[in-house]
C-alpha positions as CSV (number, residue, x, y, z in Angstrom):
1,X,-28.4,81.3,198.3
2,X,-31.6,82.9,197.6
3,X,-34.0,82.0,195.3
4,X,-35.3,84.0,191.7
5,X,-37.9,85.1,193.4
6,X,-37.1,86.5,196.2
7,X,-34.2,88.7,194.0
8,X,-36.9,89.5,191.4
9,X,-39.6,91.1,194.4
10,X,-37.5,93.4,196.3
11,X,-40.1,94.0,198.3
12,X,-44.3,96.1,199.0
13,X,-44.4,99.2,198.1
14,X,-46.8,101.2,200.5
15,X,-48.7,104.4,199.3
16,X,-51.8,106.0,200.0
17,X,-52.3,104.9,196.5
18,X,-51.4,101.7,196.9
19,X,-53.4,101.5,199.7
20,X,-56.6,102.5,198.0
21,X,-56.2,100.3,195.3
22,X,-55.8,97.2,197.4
23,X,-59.0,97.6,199.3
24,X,-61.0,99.1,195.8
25,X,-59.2,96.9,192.7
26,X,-57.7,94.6,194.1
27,X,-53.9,95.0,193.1
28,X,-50.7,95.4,194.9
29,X,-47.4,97.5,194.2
30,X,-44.0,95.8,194.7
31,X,-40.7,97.3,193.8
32,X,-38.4,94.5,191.8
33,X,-35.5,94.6,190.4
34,X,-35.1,96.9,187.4
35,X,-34.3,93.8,185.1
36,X,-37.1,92.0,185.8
37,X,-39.8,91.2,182.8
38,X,-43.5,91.1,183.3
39,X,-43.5,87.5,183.0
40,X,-40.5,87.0,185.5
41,X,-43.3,89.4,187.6
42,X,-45.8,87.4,187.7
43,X,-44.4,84.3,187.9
44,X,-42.3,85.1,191.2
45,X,-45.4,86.5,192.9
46,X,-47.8,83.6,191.9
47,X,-45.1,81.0,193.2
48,X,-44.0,83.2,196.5
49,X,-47.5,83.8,197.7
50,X,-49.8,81.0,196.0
51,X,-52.1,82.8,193.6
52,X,-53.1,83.9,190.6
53,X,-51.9,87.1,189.1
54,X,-54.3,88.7,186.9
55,X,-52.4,91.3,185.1
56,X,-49.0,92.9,185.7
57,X,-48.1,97.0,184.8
58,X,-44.8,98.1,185.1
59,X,-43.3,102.0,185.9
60,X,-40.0,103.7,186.2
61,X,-40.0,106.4,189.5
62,X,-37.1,107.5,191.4
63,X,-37.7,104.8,193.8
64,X,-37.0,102.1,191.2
65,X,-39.1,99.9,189.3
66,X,-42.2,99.2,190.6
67,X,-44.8,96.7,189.4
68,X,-48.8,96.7,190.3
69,X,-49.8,93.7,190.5
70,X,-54.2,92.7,190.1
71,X,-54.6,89.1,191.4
72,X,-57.8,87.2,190.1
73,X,-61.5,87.7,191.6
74,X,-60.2,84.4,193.8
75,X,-57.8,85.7,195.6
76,X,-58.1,89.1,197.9
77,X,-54.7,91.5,197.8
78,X,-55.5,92.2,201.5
79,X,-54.8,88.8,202.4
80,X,-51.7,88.3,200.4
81,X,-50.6,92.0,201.4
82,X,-50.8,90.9,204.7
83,X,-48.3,87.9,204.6
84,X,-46.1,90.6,201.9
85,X,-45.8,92.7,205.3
86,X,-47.9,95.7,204.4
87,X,-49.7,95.7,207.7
């Protein structure tokens, strides 16, 4: 059985936008399930990949619901994109 986690972040969603923001703000996009809460968001990610999740924005597009994650100045997006499987 899989865990809450793993059925709350679907998984990376990978955009020239995305992209951009990684390397300049430091946030990620995921898509999640579409019943997923902000707070179910954040928790998921900070337990999955062993950080801290600054701030978590949620948006509606064809695609699904997708969530931008911003992790703290202590952690890098690059590094936890990496093990998310955006490179």
């Amino acid at each position: 059985m899989t865990s809450l986690r793993h059925r709350i972040l679907l998984h990376a969603y990978v955009t020239e936008k995305a992209m951009d923001e990684m390397e300049r703000q430091n946030k990620l996009e995921f898509v999640v399930d579409h019943r997923a809460t902000r707070r179910e968001i954040r928790r998921a990610v900070e337990e999955l990949y062993q950080c801290k999740v600054a701030k978590v924005t949620t948006k509606i597009v064809p695609a699904g619901k997708i969530a931008t994650v911003r992790f703290s100045a202590d952690y890098s997006a690059e590094d936890i994109g990496t093990r998310a499987g955006v490179f």
